[in-house]
Structure formats: structure tokens, C-alpha cells
N, C-alpha and C positions, 0 to 999 in steps of 0.2 A: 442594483437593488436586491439582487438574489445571491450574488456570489460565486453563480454559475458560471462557469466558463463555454464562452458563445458556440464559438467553430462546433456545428455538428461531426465534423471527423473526426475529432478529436472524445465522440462518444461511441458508447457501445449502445445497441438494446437491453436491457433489466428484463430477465425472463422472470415469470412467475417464480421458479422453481428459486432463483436468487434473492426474491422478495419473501419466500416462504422459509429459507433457510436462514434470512437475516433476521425474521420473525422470532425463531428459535433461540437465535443467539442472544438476542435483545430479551428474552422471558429467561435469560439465565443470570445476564449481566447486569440488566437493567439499565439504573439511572448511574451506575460507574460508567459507562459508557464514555458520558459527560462528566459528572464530575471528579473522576481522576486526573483532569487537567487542570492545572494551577490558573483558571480564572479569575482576575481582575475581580473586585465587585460594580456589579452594575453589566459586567458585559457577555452578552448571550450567545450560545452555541447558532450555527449559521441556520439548523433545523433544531426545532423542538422534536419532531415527531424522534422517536429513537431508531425506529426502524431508517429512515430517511438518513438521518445522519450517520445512521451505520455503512450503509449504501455509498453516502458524498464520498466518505474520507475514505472509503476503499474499492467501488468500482465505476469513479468520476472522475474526469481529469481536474486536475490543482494546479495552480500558479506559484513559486515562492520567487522570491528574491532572496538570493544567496548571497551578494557581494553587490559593491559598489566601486567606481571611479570615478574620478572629476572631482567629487562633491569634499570641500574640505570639511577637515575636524570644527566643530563648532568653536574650538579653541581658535584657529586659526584664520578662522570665515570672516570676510568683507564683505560690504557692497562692492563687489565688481563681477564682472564678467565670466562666467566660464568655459573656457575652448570647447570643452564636449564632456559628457556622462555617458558614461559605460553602468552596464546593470549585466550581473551574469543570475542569470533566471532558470528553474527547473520549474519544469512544466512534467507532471506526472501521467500517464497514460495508463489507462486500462487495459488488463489481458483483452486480445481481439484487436488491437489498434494496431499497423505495424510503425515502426519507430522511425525509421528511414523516410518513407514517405512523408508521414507524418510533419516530421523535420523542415522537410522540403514544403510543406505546404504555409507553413510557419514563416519561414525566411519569405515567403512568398508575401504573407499576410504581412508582417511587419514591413517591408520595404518597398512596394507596391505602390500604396500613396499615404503617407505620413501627413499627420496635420499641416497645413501650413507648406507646405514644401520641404520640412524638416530631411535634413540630411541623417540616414536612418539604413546602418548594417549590421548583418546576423551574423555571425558564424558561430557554426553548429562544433561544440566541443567534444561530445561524447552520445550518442542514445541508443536504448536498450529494451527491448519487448516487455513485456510482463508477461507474466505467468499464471495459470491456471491447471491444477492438476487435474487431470483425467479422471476419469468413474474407475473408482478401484472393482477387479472381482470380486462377484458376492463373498466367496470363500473369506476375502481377505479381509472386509468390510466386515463378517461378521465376526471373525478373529479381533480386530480393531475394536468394535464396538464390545465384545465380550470378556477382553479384557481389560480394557478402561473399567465395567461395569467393575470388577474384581479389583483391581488395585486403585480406584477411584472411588467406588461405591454409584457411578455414575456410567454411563453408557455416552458415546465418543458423538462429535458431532465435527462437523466442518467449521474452519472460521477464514477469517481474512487478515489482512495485515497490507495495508495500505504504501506504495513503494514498489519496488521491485526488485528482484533479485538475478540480474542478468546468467548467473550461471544455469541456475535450472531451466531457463527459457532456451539456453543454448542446449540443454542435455536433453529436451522435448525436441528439438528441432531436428534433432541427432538421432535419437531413436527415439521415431514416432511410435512405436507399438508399445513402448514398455511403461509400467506405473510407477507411481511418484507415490510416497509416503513421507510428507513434509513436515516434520514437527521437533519440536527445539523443548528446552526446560525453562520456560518462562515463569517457573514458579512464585509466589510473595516473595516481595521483597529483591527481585535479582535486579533493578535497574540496571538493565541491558542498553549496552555502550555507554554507560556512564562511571563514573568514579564508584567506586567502591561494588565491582560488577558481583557480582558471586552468584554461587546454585547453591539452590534448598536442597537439600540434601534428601529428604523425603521424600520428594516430587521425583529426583533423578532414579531414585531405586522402583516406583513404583510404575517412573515412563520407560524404565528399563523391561519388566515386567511385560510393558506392552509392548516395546517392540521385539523380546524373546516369543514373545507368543505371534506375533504376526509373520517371523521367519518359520517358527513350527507350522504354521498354516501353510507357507510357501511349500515345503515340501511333500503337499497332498494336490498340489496343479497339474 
């Protein structure tokens, strides 16, 4: 009825401070939030609220289904029998979850007791942490934010991006002490990994901007 995905281990706690930052981003983004996705007519985001749906799609776990076996081409499909279906699934996790366990608790859930007696095996092909950078120094943070203000006209704020990125999870794990400053040219119009990818060229000079200025802060630490 909700969309929610059950297993509590598979959640984190929502601190205020996450609800107050997705607040922010939601009074910037709005109602694109939602509809920059190519919806159907007739069919409804899983949350109205926008704060909430900001939250699901980037610090809740997701279920997809990526692939299929067994099941033929509707070209080729009869009434008969199928020996077995196969489903290869990506279940997303939130920074804070660790992936290994997790996994393991999975395989557990699924093959434990299956409806029916259903003959029902997991194997785990690949998982990987999520990530959450760290509280930059003030120094750094206010570099960041003073120069966004400058080459943006706008001053910098945190965002999210739903998925994960096993590298930087592995380079937090590696040096726990050091800061992360994670940001890409997502400018209009890049449709990122898709056909026709490109950068705005605009955007790249002016995110340049900011991170020349966040390395001149560096050297006052």
C-alpha cells in the first residue's frame, strides 16, 4: 500500500537536521522534483509531500528489478509450464546501512520460508556502501558557499543523489580523517549517461570558479 520497503535494517533514522536540509532543497527545486520525470497521465508520485519524496528516492531503501529469466518473449509464450524464473534485483541502501550484512540478511529473508514451500535461492552478485560526506571545515564551507554566491549569484547548499557510488565509500573507509567535496556539472540540458551527454559550458567555468576558490581556502588550514 505504501511502497515502502519492510525490513527495518534495511533503514536508517531521518535526523531533523536531514529533514531540514531536504526542506531547503525542496524551496529551491520545487514541484521539478516531480515532474521532470516522464509520467504516464493518471499516475502519481509514491509521496505528494515533496520534502518526503525527496527523502524516499535518496535516504530509503528501493527495490528494482533489472533483469529477467524463465519468462519467454510474449512472441514466443504458451500455456505451459515454466522450469524456474530468475529475477536479478537491486535493492538500494542508504549511507549508514552496511552492504555485506545487509546482503546476508536478505538471502536469509528470501529463502527461509518462501510461500508455499517454493524452492527459492539468492546469490549475492555484487554490494557496496553508500556514502555520505562528512561536515566540511568551516574555512571550507564558507569558501564553498562564497563562492557559489559569486559565480552563481546564489550561495551552495548540500544535495543528494539517490544510488551510490562505491568509490568514495571505499576512499571514506580509507582515510577516515580527510573531507570530501563531491560535485560534478550537472548543468541544463547534460542528460547524464544518456545519448547525446555534453556540459554546459557556462556552468563548467563558473563550477571551476568554485573549486579554484575552495583550494585557495585550502591553503589557509
Amino acid at each position: 500500500e505504501t511502497g515502502e520497503i519492510i525490513p527495518e535494517w534495511l533503514h536508517i533514522d531521518l535526523s531533523k537536521q536531514l529533514y531540514s536540509d531536504a526542506g531547503e532543497i525542496v524551496d529551491v527545486l520545487g514541484e521539478a522534483l516531480v515532474t521532470d520525470f516522464p509520467f504516464l497521465e493518471g499516475v502519481q508520485p509514491q509521496h505528494a509531500n515533496l520534502v518526503e519524496a525527496l527523502l524516499a528516492q535518496n535516504w530509503k531503501p528501493t527495490l528494482s528489478i533489472t533483469g529477467a529469466d524463465g519468462l519467454p518473449s510474449i512472441a514466443n509464450a504458451g500455456n505451459v509450464l515454466r522450469s524456474h524464473t530468475s529475477l536479478k534485483v537491486s535493492v538500494r541502501i542508504p549511507p549508514g546501512i552496511e552492504s555485506e550484512p545487509a546482503s546476508e540478511k536478505l538471502k536469509k529473508l528470501l529463502e527461509e520460508n518462501p510461500p508455499f514451500g517454493a524452492n527459492v535461492t539468492f546469490e549475492l552478485d555484487a554490494a557496496a556502501n553508500g556514502f555520505a560526506a562528512p561536515q566540511m571545515p568551516p574555512i571550507i564551507a564558507e569558501a564553498v558557499d562564497f563562492s557559489s554566491s559569486k559565480a552563481f549569484g546564489k550561495g551552495s547548499m548540500p544535495f543528494y543523489e539517490g544510488g551510490t557510488i562505491p568509490f568514495l565509500a571505499m576512499m571514506q573507509e580509507s582515510y577516515p580523517n580527510a573531507r570530501f567535496l563531491v560535485t560534478g556539472c550537472a548543468g541544463p540540458g547534460n542528460n547524464a549517461h544518456g545519448p547525446n551527454e555534453k556540459l554546459h559550458i557556462p556552468t563548467v567555468k563558473s563550477l571551476t570558479q568554485c573549486v579554484v576558490a575552495v583550494l585557495a581556502a585550502m591553503a589557509d588550514i
